[in-house]
PAKEFI-853479 format. One record per residue (C-alpha): residue number from 1; residue in one letter; chain; z, y, x. Coordinates in Angstrom, 3 decimals. Example, Ala and Ser with C-alpha at 12.3 -4.5 7.8 and 13.67 -1.06 7.14 Angstrom:
2
{site 1; 'A'; 'A'; {7.800; -4.500; 12.300}}
{site 2; 'S'; 'A'; {7.140; -1.060; 13.670}}
***
This chain:
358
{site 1; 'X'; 'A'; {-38.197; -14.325; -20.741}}
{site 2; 'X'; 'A'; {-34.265; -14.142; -20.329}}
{site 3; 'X'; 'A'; {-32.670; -15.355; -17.507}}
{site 4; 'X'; 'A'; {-29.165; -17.486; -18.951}}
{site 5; 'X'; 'A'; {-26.080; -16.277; -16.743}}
{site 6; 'X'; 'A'; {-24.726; -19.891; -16.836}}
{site 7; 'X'; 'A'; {-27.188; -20.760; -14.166}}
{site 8; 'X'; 'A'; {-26.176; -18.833; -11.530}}
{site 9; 'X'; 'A'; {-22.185; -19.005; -12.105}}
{site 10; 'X'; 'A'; {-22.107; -22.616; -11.416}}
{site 11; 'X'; 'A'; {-23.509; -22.249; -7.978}}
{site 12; 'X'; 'A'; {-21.909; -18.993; -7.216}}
{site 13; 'X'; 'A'; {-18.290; -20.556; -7.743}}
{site 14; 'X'; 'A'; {-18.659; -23.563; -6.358}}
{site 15; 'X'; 'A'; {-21.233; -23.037; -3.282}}
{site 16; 'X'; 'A'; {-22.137; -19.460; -3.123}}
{site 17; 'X'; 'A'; {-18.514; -18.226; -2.836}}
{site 18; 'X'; 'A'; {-16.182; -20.969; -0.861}}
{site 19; 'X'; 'A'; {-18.932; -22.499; 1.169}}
{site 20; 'X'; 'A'; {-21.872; -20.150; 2.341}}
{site 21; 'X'; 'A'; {-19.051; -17.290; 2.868}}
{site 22; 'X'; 'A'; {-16.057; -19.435; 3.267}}
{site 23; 'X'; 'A'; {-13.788; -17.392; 1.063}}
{site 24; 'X'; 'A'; {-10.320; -18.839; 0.617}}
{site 25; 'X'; 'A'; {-8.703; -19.849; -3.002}}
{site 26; 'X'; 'A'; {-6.533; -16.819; -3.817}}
{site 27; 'X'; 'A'; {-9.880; -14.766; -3.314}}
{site 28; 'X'; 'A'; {-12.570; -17.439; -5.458}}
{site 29; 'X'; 'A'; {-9.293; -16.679; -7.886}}
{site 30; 'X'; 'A'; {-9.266; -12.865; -8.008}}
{site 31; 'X'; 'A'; {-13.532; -13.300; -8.268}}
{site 32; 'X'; 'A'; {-13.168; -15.587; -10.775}}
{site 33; 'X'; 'A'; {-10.496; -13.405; -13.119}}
{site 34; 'X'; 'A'; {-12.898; -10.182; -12.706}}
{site 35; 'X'; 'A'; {-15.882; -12.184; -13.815}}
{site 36; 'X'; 'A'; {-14.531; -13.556; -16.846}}
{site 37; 'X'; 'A'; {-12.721; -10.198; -17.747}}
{site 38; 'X'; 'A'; {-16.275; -8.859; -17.312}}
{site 39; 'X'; 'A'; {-17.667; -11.731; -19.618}}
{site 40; 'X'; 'A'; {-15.813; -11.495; -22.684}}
{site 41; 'X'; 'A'; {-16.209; -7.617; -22.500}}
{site 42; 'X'; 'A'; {-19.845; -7.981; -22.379}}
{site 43; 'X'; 'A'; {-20.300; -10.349; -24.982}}
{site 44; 'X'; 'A'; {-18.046; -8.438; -27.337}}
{site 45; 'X'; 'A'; {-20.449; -5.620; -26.392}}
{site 46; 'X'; 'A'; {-23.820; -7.425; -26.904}}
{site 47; 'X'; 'A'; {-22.243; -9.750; -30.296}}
{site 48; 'X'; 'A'; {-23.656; -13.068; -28.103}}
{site 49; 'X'; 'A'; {-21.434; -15.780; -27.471}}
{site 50; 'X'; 'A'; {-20.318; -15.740; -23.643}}
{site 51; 'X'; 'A'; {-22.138; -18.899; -22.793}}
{site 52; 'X'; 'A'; {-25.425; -17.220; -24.371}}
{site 53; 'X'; 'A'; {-25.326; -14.163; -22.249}}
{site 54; 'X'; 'A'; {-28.182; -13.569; -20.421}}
{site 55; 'X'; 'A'; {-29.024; -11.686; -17.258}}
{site 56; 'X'; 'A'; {-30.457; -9.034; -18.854}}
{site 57; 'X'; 'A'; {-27.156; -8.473; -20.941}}
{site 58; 'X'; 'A'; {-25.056; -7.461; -18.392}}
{site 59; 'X'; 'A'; {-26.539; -3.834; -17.552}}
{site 60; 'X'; 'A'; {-25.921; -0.983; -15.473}}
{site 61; 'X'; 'A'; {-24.382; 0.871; -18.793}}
{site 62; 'X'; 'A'; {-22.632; -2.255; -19.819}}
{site 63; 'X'; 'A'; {-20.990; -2.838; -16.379}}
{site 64; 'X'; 'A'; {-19.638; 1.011; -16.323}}
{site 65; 'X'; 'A'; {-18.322; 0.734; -19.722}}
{site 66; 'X'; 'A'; {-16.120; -2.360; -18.663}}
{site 67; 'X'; 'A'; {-15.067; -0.561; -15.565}}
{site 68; 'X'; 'A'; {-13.662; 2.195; -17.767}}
{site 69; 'X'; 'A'; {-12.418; -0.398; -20.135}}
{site 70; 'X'; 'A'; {-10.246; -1.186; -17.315}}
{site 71; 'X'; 'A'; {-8.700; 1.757; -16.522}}
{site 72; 'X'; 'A'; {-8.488; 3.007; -20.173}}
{site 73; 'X'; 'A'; {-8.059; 0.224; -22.087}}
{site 74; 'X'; 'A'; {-6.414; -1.919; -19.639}}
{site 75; 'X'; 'A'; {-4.419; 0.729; -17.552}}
{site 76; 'X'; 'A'; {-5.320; -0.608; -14.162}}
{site 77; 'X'; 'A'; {-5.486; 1.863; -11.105}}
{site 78; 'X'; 'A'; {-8.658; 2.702; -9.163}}
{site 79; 'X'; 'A'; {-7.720; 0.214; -6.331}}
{site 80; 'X'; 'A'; {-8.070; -2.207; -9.615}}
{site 81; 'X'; 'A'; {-10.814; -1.214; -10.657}}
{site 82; 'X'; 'A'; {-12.403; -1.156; -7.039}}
{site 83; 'X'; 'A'; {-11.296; -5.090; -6.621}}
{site 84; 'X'; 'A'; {-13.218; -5.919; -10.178}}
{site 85; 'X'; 'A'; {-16.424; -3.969; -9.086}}
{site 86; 'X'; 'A'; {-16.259; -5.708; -5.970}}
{site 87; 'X'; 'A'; {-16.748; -9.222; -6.951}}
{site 88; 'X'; 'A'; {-19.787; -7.832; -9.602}}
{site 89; 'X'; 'A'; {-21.212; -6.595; -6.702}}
{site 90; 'X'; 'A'; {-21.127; -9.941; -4.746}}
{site 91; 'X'; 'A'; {-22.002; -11.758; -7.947}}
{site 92; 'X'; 'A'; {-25.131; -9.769; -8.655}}
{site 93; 'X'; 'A'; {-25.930; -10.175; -4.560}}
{site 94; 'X'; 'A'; {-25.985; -13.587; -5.590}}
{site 95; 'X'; 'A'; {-28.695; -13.346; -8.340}}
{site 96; 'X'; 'A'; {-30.762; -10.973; -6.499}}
{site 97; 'X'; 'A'; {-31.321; -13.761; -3.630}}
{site 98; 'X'; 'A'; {-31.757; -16.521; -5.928}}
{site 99; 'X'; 'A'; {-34.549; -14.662; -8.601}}
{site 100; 'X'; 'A'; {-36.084; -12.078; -6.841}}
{site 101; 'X'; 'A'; {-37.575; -10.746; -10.243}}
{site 102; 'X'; 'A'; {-33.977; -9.599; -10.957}}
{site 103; 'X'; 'A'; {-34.277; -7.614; -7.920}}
{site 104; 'X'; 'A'; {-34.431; -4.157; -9.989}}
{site 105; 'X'; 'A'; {-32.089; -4.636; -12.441}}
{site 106; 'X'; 'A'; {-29.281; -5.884; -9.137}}
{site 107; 'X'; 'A'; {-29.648; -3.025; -7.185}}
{site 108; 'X'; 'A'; {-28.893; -0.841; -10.143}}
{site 109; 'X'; 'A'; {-25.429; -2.600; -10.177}}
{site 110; 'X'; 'A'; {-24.843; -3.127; -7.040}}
{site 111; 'X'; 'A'; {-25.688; 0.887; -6.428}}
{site 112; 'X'; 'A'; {-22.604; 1.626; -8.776}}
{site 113; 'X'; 'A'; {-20.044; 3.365; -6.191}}
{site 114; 'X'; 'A'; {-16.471; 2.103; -5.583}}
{site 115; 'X'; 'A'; {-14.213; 5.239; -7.055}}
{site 116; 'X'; 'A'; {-12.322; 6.706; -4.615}}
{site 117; 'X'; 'A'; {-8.504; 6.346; -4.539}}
{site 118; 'X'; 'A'; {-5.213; 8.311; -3.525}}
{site 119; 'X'; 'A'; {-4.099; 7.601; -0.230}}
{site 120; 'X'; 'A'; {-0.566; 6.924; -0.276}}
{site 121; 'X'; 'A'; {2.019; 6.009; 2.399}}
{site 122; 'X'; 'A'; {4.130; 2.846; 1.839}}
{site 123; 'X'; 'A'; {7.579; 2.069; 1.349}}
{site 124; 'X'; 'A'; {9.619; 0.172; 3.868}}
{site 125; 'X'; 'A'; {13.312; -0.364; 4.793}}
{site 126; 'X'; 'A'; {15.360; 1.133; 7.382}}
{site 127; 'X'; 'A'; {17.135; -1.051; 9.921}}
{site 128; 'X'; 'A'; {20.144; -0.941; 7.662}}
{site 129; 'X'; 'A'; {19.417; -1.340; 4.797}}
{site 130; 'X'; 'A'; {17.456; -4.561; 5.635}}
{site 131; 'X'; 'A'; {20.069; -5.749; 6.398}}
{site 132; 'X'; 'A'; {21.995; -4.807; 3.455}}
{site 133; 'X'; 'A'; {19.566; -7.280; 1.806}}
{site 134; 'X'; 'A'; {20.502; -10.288; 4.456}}
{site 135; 'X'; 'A'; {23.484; -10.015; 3.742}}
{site 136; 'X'; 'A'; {23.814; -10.002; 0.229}}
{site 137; 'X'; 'A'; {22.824; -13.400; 0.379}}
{site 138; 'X'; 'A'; {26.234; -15.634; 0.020}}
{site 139; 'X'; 'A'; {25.755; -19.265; 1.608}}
{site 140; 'X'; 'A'; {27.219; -20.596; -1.569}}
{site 141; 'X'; 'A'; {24.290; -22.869; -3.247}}
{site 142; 'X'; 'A'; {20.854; -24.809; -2.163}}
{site 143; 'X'; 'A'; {18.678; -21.745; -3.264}}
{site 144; 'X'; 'A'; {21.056; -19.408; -1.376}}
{site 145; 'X'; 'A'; {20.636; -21.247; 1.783}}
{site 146; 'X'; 'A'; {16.745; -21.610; 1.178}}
{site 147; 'X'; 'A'; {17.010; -17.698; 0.518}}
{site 148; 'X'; 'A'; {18.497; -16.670; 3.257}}
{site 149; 'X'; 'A'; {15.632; -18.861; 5.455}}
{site 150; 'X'; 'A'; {12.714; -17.435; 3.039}}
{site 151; 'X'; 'A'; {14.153; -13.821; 3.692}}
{site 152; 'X'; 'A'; {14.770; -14.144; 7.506}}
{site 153; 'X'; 'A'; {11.084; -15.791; 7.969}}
{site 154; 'X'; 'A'; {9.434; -12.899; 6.216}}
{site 155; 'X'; 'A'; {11.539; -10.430; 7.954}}
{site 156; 'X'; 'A'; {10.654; -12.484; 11.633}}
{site 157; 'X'; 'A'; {7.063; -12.774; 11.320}}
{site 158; 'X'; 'A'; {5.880; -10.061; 8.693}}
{site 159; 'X'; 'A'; {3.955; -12.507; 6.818}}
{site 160; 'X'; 'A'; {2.225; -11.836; 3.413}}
{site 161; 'X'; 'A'; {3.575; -13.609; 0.554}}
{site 162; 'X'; 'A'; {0.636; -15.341; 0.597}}
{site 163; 'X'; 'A'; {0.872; -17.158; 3.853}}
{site 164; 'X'; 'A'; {4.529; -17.945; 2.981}}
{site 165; 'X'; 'A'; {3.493; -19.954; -0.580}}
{site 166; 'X'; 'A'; {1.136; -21.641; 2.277}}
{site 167; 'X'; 'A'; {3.656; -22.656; 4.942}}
{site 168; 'X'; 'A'; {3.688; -26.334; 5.526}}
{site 169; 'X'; 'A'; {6.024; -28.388; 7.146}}
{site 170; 'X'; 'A'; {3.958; -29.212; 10.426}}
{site 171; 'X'; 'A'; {3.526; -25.574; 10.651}}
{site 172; 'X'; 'A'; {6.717; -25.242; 11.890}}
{site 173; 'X'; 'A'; {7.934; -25.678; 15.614}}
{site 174; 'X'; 'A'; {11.398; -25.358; 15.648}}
{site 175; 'X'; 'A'; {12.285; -27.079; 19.372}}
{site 176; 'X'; 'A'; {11.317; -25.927; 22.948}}
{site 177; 'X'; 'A'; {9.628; -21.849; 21.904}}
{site 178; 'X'; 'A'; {10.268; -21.887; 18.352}}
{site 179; 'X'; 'A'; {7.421; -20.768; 15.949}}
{site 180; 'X'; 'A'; {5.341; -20.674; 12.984}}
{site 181; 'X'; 'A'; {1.633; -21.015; 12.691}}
{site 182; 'X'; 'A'; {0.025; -18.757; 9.918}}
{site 183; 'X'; 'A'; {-2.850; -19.087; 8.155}}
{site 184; 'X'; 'A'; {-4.092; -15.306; 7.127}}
{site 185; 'X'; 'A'; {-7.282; -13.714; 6.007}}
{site 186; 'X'; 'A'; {-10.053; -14.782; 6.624}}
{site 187; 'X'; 'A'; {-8.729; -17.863; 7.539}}
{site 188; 'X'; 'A'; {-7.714; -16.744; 10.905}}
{site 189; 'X'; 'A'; {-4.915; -18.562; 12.517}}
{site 190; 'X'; 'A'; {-1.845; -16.969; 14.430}}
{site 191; 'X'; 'A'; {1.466; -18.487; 16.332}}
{site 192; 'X'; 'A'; {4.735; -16.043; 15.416}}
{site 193; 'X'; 'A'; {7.377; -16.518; 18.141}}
{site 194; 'X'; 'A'; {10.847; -16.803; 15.672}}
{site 195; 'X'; 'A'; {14.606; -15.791; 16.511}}
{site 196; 'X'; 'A'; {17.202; -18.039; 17.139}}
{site 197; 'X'; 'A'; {19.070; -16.735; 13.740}}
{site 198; 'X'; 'A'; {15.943; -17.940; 11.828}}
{site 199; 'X'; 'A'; {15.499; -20.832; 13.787}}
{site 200; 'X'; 'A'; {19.259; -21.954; 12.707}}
{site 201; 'X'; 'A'; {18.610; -20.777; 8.693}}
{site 202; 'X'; 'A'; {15.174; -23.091; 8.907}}
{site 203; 'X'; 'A'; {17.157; -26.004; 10.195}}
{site 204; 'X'; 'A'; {20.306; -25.412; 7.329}}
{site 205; 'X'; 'A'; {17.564; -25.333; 4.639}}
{site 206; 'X'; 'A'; {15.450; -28.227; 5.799}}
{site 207; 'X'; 'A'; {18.357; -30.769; 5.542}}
{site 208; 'X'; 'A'; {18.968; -30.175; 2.160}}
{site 209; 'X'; 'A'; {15.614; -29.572; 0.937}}
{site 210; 'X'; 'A'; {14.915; -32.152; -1.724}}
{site 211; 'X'; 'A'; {11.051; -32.238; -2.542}}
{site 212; 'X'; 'A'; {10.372; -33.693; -6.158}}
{site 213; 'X'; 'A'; {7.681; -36.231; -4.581}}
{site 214; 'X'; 'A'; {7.867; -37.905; -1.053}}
{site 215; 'X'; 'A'; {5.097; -36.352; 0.927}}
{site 216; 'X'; 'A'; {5.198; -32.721; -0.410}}
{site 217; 'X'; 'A'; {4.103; -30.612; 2.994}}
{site 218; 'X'; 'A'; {4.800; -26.919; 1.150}}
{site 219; 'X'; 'A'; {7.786; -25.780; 3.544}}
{site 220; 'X'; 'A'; {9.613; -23.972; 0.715}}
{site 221; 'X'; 'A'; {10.065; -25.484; -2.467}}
{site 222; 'X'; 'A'; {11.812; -24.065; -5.967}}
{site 223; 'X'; 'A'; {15.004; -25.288; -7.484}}
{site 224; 'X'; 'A'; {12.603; -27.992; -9.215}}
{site 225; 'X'; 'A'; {11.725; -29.623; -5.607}}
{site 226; 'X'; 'A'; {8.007; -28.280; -6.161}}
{site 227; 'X'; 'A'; {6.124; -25.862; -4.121}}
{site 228; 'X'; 'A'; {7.385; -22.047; -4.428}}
{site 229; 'X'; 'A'; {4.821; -19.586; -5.710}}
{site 230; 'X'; 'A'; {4.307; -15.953; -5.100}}
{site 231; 'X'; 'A'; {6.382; -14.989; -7.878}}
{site 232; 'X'; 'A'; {9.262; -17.076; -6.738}}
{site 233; 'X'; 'A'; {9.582; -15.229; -3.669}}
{site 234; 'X'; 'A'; {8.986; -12.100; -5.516}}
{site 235; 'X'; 'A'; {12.009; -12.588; -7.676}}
{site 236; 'X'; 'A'; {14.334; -14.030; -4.827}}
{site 237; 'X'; 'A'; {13.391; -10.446; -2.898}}
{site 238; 'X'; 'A'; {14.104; -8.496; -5.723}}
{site 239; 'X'; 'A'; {17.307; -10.340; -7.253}}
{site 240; 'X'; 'A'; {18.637; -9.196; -3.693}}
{site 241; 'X'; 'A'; {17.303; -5.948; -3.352}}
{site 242; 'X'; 'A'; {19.286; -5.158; -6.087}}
{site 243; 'X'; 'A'; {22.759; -6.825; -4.999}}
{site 244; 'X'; 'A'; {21.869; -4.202; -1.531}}
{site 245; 'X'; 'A'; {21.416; -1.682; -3.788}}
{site 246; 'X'; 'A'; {25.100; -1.265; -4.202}}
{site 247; 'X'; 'A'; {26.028; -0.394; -0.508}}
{site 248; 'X'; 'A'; {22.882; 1.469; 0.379}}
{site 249; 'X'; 'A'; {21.918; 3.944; -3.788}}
{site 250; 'X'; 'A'; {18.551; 4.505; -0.964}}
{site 251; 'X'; 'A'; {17.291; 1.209; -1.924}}
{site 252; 'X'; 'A'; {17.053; 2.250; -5.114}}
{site 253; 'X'; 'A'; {14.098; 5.127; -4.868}}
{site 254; 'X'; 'A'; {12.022; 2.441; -3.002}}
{site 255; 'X'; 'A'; {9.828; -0.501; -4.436}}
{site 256; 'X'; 'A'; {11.078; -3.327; -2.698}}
{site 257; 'X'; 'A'; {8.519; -6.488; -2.442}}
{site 258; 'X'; 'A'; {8.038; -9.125; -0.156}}
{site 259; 'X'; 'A'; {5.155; -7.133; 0.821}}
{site 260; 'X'; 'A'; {7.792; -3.979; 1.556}}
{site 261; 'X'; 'A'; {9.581; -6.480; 3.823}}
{site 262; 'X'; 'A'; {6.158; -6.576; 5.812}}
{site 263; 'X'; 'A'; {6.098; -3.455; 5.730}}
{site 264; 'X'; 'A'; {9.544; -3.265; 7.350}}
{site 265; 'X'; 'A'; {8.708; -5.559; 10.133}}
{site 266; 'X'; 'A'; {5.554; -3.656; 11.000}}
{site 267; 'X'; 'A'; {7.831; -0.211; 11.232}}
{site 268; 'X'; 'A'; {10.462; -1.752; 13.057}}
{site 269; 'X'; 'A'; {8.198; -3.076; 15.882}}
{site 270; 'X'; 'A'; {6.183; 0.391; 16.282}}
{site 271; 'X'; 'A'; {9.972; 1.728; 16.323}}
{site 272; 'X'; 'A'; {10.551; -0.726; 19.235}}
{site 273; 'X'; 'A'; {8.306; 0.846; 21.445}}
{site 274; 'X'; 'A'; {5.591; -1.896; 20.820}}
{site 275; 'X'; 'A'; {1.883; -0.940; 21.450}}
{site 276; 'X'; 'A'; {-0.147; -1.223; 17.931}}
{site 277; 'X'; 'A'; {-2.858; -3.168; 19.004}}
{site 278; 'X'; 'A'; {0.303; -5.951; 19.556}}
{site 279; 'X'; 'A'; {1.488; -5.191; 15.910}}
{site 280; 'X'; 'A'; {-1.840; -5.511; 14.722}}
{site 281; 'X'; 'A'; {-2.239; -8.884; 15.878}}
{site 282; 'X'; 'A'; {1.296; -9.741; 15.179}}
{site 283; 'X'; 'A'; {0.541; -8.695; 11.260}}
{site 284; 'X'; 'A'; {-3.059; -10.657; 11.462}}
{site 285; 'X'; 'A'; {-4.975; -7.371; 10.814}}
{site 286; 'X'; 'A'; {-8.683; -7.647; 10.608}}
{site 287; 'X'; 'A'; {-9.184; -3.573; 11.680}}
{site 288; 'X'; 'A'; {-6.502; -2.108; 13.428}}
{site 289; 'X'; 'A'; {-7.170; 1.244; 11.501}}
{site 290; 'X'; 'A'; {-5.037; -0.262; 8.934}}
{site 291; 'X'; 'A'; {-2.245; -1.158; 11.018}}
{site 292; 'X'; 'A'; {-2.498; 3.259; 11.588}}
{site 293; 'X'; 'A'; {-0.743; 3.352; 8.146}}
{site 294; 'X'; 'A'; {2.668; 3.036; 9.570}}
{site 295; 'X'; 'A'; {1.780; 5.604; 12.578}}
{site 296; 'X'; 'A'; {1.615; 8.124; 9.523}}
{site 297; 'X'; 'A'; {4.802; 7.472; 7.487}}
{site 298; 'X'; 'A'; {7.725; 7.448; 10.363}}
{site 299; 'X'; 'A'; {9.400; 10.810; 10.601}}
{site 300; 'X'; 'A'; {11.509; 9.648; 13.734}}
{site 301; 'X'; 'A'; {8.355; 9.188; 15.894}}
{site 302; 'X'; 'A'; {7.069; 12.143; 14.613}}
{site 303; 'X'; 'A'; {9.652; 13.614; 15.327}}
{site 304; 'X'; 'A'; {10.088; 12.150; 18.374}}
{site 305; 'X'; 'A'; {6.013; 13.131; 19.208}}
{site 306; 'X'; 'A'; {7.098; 17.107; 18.419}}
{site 307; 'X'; 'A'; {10.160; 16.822; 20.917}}
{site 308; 'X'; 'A'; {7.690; 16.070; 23.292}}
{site 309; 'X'; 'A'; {5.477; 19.096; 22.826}}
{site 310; 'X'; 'A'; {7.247; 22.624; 24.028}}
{site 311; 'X'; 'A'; {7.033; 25.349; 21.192}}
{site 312; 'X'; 'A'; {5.222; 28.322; 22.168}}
{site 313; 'X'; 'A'; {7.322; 31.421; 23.233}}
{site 314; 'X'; 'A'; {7.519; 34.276; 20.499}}
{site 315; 'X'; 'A'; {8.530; 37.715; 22.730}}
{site 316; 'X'; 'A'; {10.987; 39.453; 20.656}}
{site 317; 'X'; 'A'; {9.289; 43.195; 20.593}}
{site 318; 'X'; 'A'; {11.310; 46.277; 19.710}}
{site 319; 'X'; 'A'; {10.939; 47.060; 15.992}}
{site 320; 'X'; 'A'; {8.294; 49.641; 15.013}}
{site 321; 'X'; 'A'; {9.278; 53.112; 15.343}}
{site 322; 'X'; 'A'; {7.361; 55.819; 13.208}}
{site 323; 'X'; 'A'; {6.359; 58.563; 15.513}}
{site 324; 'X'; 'A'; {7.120; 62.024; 15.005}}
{site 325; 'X'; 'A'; {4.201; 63.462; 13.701}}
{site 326; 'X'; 'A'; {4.108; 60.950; 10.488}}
{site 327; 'X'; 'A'; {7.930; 61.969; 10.183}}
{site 328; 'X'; 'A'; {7.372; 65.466; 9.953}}
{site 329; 'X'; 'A'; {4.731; 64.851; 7.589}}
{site 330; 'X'; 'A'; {6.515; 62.529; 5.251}}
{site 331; 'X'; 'A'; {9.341; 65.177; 5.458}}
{site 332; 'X'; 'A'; {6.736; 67.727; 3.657}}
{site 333; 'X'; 'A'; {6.843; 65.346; 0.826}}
{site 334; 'X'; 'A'; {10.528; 66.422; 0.232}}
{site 335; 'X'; 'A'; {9.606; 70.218; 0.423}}
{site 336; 'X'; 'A'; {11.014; 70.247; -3.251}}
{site 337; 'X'; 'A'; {14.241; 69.101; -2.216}}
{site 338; 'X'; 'A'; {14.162; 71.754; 0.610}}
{site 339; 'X'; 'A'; {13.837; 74.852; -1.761}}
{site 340; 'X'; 'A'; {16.416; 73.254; -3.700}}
{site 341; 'X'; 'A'; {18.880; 73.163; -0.700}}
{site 342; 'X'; 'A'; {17.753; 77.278; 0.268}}
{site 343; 'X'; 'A'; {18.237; 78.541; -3.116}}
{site 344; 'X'; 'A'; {21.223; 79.784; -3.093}}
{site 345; 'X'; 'A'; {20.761; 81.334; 0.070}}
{site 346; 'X'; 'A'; {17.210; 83.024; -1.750}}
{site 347; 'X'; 'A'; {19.524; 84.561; -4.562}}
{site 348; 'X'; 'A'; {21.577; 86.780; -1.739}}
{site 349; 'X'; 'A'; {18.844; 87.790; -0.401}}
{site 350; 'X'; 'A'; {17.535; 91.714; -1.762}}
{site 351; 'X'; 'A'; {13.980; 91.122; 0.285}}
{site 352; 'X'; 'A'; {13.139; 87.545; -1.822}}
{site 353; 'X'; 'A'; {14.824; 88.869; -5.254}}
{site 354; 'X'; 'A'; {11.675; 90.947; -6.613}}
{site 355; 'X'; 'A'; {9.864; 87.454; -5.470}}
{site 356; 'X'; 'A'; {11.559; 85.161; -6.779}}
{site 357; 'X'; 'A'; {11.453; 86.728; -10.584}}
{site 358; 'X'; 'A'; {7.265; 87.316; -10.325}}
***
């Protein structure tokens, strides 16, 4: 007896994933892609339909062969591949709770280990060269104005693009202590206290914002009065990235994302003198060890750390001086060039001349 997959994915989507765990859309989204990448690979694997796969199709063998399918085939990284294996695991979890006779065959999967990746350090912008990027936007249009708002916002509160796309209009405080109210992982809430220079951007773009239907909440909306998405705001960051790039060639050996820009705000705090356990909460990290990241990337407090720290004192000894005995004997290894000097003086000499022809 086969066990059909359809079964559980129903109830793993819809209840499983955003109800019993309370996972929020962009995750059930990045679940949902790895499944059905995982799907169609395993039914072109097995020759079965995808909605005749069974349990017992998707095996230990098949599941590695789709994770190197997406690394090969697919050119993904290992951080990619990681995220895919991730949501298998959960998903077989699932089945292993609700038919215990598929116990075996889970923990096989679920055993497969999470490949381990390069750590590498971030890119962020200096001080300058942020604002290089503020400024290249010219107040001379609706998007410009809703730019230079997006820009300043991200820059202000470090936000992920993410929470951003999110924003609605009652989120935002702008009288009295202005501030935003984001909505991060794990659907954790947090207030970001916002500069008077964003404050006054927020209020330029909100009175000519023109929203396609009355009653749209999304905060920022695209040049078609709907609600911005994450690529949006990836293109506005880059389109001005690259008019920076021009008075700062830096920019250019940098990948600049809204996600960089968080980046930015994170250094630029530490560089303030701010205590991390404030920057974590500012940035709505869930472990603080990954707010350590940007402890490990800024030369100017490391810099700053080795100032701090006295070098140890080197004496400055007299060279080495060979002593006489191993002079004398490295001067018998010359003895040839002795005679040579004395042989003239051997020639006028009657007592050595009978010698000297033996």
């Amino acid at each position: 007896m086969t066990h059909s997959l359809a079964n559980f994915m129903k109830r793993f989507f819809s209840h499983y994933l955003p109800v019993q765990k309370g996972l929020s859309a962009n995750t059930l989204a990045a679940y949902r892609d790895a499944i059905k990448l995982l799907l169609c690979y395993a039914a072109d694997t097995v020759r079965k339909p995808v909605d005749k796969l069974a349990v017992e199709d998707i095996t230990e063998k098949v599941v590695l062969g789709f994770l190197d399918y997406v690394q090969e085939v697919r050119s993904c990284s290992a951080t990619t591949r990681n995220a895919r294996l991730a949501a298998i695991h959960s998903l077989f979890g699932f089945i292993a709770r609700e038919q215990p006779e598929l116990l075996a065959q889970c923990q096989k999967i679920r055993a497969i280990p999470l490949k381990r990746t390069e750590h590498r350090t971030v890119d962020y912008l200096e001080e300058n060269e942020m604002q290089a990027v503020l400024d290249s936007v010219e107040i001379n249009s609706h998007t410009a104005i809703r730019d230079r708002a997006l820009l300043l916002l991200l820059y202000n509160t470090g936000a992920r693009v993410s929470e951003i796309v999110e924003l609605k209009l009652s989120d935002l405080r702008l009288d009295g202590t202005a501030q935003v109210d984001l909505l991060g992982k794990g659907r954790k809430h947090r207030a970001c206290p916002l500069w008077p220079e964003t404050v006054g951007a927020l209020r330029a773009y909100l009175k000519q914002r023109a929203p396609k239907q009355l009653g749209t909440e999304h905060l920022f909306l695209n040049a078609n009065g709907v609600a911005i998405t994450r690529f949006g705001i990836r293109h506005i960051a880059a389109k001005y990235t690259a008019a920076a790039q021009h008075r700062y060639p830096s920019i250019t050996t940098k990948t600049v994302s809204p996600h960089t820009i968080r980046h930015t705000t994170a250094m630029h705090l530490l560089r303030s003198g701010n205590d991390i356990n404030m920057v974590s909460y500012w940035l709505g990290h869930v472990d603080i060890n990954t707010t350590h990241i940007y402890l490990e990337i800024d030369m100017d407090m490391k810099r700053k750390m080795l100032d701090k720290t006295d070098a140890p004192a080197i004496n400055k000894k007299a060279p080495w001086n060979k002593p006489d005995v191993l002079q004398w004997l490295n001067a018998l290894g010359k003895a040839p060039e002795l005679c040579a000097v004395n042989r003239e003086k051997l020639k006028d000499n009657p007592q050595t001349k009978e010698l000297r022809f033996t």
